[in-house]
N, CA and C atoms as an extended XYZ file, in Angstrom:
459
Properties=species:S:1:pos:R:3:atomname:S:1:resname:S:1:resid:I:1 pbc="F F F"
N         7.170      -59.076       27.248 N   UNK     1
C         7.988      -58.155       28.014 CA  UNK     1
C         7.702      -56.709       27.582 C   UNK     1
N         7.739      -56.221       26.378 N   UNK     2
C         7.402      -55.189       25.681 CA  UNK     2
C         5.828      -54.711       26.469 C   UNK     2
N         4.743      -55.567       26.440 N   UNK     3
C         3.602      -55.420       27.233 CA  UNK     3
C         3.406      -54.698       28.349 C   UNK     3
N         4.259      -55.335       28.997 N   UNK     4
C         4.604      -55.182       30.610 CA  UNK     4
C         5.605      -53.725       31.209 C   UNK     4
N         6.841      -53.523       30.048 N   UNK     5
C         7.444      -52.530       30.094 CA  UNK     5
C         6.648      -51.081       29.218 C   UNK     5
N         5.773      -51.512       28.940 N   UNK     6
C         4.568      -50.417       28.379 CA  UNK     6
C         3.778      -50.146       29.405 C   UNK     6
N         3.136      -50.840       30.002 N   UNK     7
C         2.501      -50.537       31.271 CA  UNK     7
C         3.377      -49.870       32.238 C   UNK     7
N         4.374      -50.440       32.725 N   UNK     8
C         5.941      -49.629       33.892 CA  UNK     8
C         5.695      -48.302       33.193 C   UNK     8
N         5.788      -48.038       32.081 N   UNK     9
C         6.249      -46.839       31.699 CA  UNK     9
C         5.293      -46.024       31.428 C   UNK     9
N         3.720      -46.321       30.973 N   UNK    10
C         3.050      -45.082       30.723 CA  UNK    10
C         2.588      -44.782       32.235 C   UNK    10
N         2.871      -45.583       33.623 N   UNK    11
C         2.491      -45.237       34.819 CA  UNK    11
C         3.499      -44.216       35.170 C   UNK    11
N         4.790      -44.488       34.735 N   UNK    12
C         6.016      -43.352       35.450 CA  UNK    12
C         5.488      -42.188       34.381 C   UNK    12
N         4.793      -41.674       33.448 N   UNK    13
C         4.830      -40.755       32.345 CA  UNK    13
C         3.369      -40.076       32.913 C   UNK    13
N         2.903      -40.947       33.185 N   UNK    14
C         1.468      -40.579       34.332 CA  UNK    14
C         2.008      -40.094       35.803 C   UNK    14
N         2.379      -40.394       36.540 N   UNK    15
C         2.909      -39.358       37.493 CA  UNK    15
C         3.897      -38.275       37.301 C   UNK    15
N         4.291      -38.321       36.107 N   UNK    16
C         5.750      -37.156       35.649 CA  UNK    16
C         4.420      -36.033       35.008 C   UNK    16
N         3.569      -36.814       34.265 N   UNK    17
C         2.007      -35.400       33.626 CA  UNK    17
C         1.479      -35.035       34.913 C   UNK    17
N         0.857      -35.745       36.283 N   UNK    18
C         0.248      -35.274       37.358 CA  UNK    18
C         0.900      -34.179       38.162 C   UNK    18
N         2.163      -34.699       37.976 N   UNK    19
C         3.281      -33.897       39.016 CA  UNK    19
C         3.757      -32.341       38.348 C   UNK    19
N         3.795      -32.105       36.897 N   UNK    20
C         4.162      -31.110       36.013 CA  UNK    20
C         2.472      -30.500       36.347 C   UNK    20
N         1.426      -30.704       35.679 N   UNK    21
C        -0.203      -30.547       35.245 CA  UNK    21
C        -0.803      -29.492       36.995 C   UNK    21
N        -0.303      -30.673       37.732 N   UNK    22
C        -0.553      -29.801       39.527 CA  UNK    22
C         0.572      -28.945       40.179 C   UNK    22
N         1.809      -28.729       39.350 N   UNK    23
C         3.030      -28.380       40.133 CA  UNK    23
C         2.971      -28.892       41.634 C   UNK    23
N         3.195      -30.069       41.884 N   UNK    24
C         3.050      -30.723       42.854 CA  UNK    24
C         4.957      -30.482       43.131 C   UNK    24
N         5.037      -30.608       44.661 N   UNK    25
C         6.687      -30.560       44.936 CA  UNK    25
C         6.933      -31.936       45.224 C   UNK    25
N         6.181      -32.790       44.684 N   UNK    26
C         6.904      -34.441       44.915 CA  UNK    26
C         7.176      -34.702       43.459 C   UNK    26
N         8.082      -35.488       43.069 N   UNK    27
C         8.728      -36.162       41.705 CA  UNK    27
C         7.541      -36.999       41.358 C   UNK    27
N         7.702      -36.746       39.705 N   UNK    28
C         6.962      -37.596       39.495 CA  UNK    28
C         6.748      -38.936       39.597 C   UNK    28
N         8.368      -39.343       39.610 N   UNK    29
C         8.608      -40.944       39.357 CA  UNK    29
C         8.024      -41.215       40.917 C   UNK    29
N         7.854      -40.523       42.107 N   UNK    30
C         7.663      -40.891       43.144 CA  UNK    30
C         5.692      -41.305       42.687 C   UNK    30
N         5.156      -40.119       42.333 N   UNK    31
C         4.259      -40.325       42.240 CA  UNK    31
C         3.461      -41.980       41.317 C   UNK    31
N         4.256      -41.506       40.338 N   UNK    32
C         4.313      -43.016       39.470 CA  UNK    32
C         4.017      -44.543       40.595 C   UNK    32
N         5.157      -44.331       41.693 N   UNK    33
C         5.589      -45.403       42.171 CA  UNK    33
C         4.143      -45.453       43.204 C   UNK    33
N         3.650      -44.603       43.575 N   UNK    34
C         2.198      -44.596       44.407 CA  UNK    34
C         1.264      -44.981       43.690 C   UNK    34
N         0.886      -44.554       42.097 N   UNK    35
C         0.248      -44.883       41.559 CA  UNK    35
C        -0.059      -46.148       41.329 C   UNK    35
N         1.228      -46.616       40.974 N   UNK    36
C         1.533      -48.455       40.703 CA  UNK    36
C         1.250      -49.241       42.120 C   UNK    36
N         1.719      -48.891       43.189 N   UNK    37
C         1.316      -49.118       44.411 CA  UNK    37
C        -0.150      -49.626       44.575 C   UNK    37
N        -1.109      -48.693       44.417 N   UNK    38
C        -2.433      -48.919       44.904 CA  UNK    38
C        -3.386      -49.219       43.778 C   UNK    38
N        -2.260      -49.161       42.474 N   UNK    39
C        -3.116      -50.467       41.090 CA  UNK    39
C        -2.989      -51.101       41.559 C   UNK    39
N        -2.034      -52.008       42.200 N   UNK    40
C        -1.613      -53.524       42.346 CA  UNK    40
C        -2.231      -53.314       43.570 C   UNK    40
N        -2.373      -53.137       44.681 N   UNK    41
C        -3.288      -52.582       46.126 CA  UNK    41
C        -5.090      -53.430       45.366 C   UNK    41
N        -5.407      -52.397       44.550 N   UNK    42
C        -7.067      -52.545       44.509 CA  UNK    42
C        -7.164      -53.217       43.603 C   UNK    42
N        -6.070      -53.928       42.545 N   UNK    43
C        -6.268      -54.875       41.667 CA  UNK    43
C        -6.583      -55.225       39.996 C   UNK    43
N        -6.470      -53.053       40.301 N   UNK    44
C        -6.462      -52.698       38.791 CA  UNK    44
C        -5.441      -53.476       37.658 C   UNK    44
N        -4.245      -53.431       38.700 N   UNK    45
C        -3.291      -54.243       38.023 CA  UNK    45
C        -3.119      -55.090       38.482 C   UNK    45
N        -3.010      -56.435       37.805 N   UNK    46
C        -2.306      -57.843       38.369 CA  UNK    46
C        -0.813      -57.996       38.357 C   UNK    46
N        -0.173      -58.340       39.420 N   UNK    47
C         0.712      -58.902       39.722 CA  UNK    47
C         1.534      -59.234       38.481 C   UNK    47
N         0.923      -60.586       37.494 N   UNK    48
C         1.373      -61.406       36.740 CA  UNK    48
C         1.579      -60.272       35.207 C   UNK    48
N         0.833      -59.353       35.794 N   UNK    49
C         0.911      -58.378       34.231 CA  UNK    49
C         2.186      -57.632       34.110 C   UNK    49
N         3.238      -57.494       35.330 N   UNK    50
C         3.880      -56.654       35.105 CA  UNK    50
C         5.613      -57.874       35.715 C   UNK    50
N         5.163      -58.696       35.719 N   UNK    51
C         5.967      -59.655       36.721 CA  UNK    51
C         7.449      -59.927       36.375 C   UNK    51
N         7.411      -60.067       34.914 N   UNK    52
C         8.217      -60.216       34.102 CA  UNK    52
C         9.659      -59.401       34.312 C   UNK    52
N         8.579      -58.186       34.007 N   UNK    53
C         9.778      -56.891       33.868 CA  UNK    53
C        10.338      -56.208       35.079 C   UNK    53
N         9.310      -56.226       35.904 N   UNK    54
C         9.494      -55.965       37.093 CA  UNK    54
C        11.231      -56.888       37.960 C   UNK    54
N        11.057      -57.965       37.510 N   UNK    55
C        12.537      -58.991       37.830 CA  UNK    55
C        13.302      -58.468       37.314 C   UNK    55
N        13.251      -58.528       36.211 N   UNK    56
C        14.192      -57.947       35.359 CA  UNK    56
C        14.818      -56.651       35.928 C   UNK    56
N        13.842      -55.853       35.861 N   UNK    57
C        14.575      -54.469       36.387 CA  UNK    57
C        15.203      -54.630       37.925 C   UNK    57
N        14.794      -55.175       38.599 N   UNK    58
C        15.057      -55.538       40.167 CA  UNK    58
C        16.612      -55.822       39.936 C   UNK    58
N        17.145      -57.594       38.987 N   UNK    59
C        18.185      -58.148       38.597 CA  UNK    59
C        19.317      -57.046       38.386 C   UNK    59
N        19.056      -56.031       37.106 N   UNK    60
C        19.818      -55.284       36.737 CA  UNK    60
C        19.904      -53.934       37.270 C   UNK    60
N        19.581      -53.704       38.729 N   UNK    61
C        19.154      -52.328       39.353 CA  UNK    61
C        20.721      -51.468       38.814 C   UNK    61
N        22.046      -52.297       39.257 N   UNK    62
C        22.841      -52.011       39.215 CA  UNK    62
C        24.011      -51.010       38.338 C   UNK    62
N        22.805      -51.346       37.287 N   UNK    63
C        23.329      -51.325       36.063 CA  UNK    63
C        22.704      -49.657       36.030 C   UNK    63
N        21.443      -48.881       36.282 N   UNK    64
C        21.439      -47.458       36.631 CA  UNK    64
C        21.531      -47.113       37.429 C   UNK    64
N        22.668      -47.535       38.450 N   UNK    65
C        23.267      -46.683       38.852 CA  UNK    65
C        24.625      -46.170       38.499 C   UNK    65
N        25.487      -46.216       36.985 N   UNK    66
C        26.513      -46.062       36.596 CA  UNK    66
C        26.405      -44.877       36.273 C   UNK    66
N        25.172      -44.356       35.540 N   UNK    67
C        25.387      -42.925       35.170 CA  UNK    67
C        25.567      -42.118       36.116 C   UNK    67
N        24.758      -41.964       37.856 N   UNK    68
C        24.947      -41.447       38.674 CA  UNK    68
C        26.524      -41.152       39.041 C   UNK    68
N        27.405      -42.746       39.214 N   UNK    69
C        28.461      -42.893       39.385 CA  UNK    69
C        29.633      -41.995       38.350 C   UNK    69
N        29.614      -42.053       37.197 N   UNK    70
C        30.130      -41.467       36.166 CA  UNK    70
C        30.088      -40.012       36.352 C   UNK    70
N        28.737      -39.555       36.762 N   UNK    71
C        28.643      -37.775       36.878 CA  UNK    71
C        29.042      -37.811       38.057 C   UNK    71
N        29.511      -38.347       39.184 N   UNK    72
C        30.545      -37.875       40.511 CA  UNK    72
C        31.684      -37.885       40.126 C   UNK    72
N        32.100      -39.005       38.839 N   UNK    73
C        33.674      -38.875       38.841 CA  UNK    73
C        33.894      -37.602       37.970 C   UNK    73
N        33.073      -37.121       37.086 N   UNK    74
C        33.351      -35.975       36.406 CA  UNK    74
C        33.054      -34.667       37.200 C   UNK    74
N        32.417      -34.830       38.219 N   UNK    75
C        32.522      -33.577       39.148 CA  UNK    75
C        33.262      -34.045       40.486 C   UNK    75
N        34.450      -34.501       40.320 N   UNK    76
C        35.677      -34.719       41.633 CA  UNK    76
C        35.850      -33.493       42.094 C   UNK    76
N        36.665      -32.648       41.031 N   UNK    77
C        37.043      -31.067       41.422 CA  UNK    77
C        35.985      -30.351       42.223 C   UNK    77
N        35.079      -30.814       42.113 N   UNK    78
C        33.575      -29.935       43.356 CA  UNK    78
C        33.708      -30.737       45.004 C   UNK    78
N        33.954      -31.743       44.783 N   UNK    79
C        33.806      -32.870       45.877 CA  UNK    79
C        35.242      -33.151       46.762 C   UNK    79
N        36.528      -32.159       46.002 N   UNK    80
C        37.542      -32.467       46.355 CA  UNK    80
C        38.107      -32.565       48.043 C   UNK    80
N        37.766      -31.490       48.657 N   UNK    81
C        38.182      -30.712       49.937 CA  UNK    81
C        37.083      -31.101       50.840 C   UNK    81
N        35.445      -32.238       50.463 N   UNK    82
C        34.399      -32.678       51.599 CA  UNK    82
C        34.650      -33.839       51.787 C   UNK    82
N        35.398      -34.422       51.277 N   UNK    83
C        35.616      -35.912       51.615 CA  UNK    83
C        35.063      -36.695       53.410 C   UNK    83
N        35.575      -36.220       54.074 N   UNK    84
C        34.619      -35.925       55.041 CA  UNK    84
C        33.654      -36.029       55.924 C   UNK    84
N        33.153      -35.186       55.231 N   UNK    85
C        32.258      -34.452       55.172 CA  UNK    85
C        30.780      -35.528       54.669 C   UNK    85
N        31.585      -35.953       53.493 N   UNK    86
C        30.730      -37.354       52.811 CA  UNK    86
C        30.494      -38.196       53.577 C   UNK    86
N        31.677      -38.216       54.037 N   UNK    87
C        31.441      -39.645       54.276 CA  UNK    87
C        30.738      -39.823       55.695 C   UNK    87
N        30.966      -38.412       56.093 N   UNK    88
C        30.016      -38.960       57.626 CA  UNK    88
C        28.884      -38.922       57.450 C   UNK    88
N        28.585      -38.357       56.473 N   UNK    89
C        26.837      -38.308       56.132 CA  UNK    89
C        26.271      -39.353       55.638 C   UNK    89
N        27.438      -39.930       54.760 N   UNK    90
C        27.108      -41.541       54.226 CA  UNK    90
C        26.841      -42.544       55.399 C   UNK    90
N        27.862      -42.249       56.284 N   UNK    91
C        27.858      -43.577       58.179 CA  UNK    91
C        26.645      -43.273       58.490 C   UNK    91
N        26.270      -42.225       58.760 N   UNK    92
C        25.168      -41.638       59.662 CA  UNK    92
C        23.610      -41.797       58.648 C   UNK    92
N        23.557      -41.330       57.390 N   UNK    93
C        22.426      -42.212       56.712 CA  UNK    93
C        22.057      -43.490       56.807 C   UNK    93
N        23.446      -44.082       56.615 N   UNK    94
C        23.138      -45.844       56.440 CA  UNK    94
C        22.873      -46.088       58.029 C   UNK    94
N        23.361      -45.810       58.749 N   UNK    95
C        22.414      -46.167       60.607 CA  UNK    95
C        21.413      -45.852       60.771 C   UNK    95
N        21.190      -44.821       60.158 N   UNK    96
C        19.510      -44.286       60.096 CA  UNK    96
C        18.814      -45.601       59.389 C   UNK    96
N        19.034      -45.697       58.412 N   UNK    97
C        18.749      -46.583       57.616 CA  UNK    97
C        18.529      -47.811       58.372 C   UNK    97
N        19.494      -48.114       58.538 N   UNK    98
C        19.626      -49.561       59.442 CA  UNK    98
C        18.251      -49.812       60.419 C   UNK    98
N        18.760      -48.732       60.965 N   UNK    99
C        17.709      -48.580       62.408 CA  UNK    99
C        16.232      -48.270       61.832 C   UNK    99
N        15.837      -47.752       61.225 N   UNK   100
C        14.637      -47.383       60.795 CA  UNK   100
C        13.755      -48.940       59.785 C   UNK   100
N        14.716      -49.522       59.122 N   UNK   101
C        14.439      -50.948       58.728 CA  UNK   101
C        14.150      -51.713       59.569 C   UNK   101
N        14.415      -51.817       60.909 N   UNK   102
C        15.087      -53.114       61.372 CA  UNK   102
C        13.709      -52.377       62.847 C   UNK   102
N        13.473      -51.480       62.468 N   UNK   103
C        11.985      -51.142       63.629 CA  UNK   103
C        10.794      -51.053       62.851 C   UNK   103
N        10.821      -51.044       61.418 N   UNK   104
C         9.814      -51.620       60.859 CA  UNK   104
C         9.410      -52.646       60.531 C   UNK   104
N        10.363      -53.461       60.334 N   UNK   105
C        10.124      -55.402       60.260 CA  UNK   105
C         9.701      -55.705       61.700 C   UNK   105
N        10.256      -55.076       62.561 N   UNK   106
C         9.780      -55.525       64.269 CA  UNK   106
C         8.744      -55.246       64.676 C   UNK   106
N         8.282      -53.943       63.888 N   UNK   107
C         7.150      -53.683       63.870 CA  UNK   107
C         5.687      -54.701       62.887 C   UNK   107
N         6.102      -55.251       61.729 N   UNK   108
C         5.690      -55.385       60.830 CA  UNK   108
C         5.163      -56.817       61.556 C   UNK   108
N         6.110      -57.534       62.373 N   UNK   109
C         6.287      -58.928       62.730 CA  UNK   109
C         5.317      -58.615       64.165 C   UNK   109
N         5.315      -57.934       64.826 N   UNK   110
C         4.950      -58.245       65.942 CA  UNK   110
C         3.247      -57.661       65.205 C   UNK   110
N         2.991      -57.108       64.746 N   UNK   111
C         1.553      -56.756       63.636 CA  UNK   111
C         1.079      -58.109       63.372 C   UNK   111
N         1.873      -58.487       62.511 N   UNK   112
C         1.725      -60.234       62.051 CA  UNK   112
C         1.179      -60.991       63.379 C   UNK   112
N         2.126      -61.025       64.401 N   UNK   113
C         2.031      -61.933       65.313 CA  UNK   113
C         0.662      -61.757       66.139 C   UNK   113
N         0.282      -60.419       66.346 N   UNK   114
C        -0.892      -60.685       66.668 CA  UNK   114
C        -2.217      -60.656       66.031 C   UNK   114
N        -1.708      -60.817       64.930 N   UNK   115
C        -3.007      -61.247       63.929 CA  UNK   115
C        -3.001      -62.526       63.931 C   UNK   115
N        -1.794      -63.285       64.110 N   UNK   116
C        -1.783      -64.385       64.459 CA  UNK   116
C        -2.482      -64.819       65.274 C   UNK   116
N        -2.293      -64.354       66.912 N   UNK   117
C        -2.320      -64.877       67.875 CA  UNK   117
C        -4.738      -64.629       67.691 C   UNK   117
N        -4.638      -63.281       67.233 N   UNK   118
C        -6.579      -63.546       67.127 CA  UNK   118
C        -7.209      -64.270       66.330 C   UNK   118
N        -6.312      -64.912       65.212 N   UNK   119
C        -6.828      -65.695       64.305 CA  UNK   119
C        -7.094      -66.909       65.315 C   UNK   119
N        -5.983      -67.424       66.223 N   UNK   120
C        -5.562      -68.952       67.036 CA  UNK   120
C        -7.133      -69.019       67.836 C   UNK   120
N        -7.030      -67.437       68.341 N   UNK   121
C        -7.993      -67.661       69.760 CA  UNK   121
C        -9.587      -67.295       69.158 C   UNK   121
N        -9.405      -67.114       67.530 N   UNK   122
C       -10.891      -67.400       67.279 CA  UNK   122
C       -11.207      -68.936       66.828 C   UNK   122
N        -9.996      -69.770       66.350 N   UNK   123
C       -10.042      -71.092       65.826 CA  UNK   123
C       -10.631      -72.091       67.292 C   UNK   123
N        -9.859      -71.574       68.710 N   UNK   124
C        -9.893      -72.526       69.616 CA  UNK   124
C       -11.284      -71.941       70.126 C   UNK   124
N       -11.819      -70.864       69.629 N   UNK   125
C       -13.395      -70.589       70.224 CA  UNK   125
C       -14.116      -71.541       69.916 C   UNK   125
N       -14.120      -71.353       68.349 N   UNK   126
C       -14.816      -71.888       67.897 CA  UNK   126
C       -14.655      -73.496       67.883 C   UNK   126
N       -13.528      -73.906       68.119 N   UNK   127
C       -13.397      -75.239       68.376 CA  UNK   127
C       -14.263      -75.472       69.704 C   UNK   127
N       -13.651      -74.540       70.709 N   UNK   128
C       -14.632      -75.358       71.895 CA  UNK   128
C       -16.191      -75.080       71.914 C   UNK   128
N       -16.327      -74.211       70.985 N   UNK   129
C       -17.925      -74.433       70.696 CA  UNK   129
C       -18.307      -75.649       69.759 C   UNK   129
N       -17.623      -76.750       69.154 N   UNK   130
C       -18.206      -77.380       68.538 CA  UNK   130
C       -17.706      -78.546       69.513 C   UNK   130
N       -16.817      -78.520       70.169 N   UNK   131
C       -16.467      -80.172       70.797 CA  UNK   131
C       -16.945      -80.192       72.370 C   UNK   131
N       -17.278      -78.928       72.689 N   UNK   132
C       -17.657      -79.234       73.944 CA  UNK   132
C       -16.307      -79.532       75.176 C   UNK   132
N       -15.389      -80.255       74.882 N   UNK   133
C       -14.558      -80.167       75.867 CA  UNK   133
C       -13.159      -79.462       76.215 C   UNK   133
N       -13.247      -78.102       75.064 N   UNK   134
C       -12.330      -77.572       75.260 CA  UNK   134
C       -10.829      -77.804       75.794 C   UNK   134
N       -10.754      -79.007       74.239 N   UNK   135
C        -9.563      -79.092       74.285 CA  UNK   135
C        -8.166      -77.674       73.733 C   UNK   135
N        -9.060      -77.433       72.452 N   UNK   136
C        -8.268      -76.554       72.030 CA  UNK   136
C        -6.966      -76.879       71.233 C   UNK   136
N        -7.090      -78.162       70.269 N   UNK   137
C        -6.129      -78.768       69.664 CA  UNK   137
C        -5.895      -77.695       68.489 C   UNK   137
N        -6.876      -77.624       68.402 N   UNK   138
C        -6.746      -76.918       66.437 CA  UNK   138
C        -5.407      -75.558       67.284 C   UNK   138
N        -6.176      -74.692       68.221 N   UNK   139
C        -4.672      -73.379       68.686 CA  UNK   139
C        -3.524      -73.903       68.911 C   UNK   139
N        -3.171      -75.674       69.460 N   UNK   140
C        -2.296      -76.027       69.919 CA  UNK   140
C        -1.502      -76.277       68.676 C   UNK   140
N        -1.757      -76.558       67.329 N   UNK   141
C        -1.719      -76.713       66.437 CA  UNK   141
C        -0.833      -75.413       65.617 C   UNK   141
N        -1.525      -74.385       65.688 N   UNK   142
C        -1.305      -73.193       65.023 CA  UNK   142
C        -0.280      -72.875       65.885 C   UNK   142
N        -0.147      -72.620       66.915 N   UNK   143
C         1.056      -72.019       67.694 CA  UNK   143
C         1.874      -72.583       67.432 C   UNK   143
N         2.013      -74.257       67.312 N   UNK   144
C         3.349      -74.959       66.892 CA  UNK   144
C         3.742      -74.913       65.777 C   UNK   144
N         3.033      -74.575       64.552 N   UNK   145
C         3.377      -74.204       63.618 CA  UNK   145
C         3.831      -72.714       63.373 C   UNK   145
N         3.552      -72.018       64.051 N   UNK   146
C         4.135      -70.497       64.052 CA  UNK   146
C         5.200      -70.786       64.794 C   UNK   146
N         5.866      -70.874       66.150 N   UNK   147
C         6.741      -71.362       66.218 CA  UNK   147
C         7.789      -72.037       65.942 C   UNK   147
N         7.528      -73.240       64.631 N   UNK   148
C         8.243      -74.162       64.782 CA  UNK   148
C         8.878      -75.505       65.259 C   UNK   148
N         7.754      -75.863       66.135 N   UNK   149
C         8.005      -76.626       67.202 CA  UNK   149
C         7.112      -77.763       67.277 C   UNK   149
N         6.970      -78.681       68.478 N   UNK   150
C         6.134      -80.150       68.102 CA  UNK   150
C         4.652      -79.332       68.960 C   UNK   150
N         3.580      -79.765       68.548 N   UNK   151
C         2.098      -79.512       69.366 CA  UNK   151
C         2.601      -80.239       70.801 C   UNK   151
N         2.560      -79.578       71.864 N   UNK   152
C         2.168      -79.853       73.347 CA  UNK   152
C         0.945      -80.202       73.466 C   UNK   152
N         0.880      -81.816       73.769 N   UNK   153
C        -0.599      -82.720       73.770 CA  UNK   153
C        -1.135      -81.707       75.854 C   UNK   153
């Protein structure tokens, strides 16, 4: 674990030096998080090297966010009279939110699906190039399994 949380961390200390070194106006930890991104992307880093800790931190996210929480309750007297004000910004983020999630999975899925669907219609090519009678079992196959459903003989 120590291993693994050595690696997490000299990558966030590596985008916090890039981001200070270039006066770049993005955070470092953002940068960090790109960095780690396209290790694990091109394979610099494995998966299994950081896997551990990575759960771990996921499990206990909760747990930093108390300090955040703690410095709002000690600055109430600033926050007193927007209540508000907050909170509509809080409704109106989280719909953003919502909506912006929920058109990228639709997006993400219908991407999928037709990688799907050219994978099917290169399987049944090539099927009817080897059987000659273009049945096309092997696509009938794949579609019912993407679906869910029984193969239509």
């Amino acid at each position: 674990m120590l291993k693994q949380f050595s690696i997490i961390l000299s990558i966030y200390f590596l985008g916090e030096l890039i981001q200070k070194a270039l006066g770049l106006p993005v955070p470092g930890n953002v940068l960090g998080m790109l960095i780690l991104f396209f290790s694990l992307y091109t394979g610099v880093i494995k998966l299994n090297m950081i896997d551990k800790i990575s759960d771990f931190l996921l499990e206990n996210m909760a747990f930093f966010f108390l300090p955040a929480g703690a410095s709002l309750i000690t600055c109430f007297a600033l926050l007193e009279g927007k209540l508000t004000a907050i909170l509509a910004v809080s409704l109106i983020s989280t719909l953003i939110i919502l909506a912006v999630t929920g058109l990228t999975v639709e997006l993400v899925q219908r991407f999928l699906g037709r990688k799907s669907s050219k994978e099917a219609r290169y399987i049944e090519n090539k099927d009817n190039k080897d059987n000659k009678n273009g049945s096309g079992t092997k696509t009938k196959k794949a579609h019912a399994r993407e679906n869910g459903t029984k193969e239509v003989s």
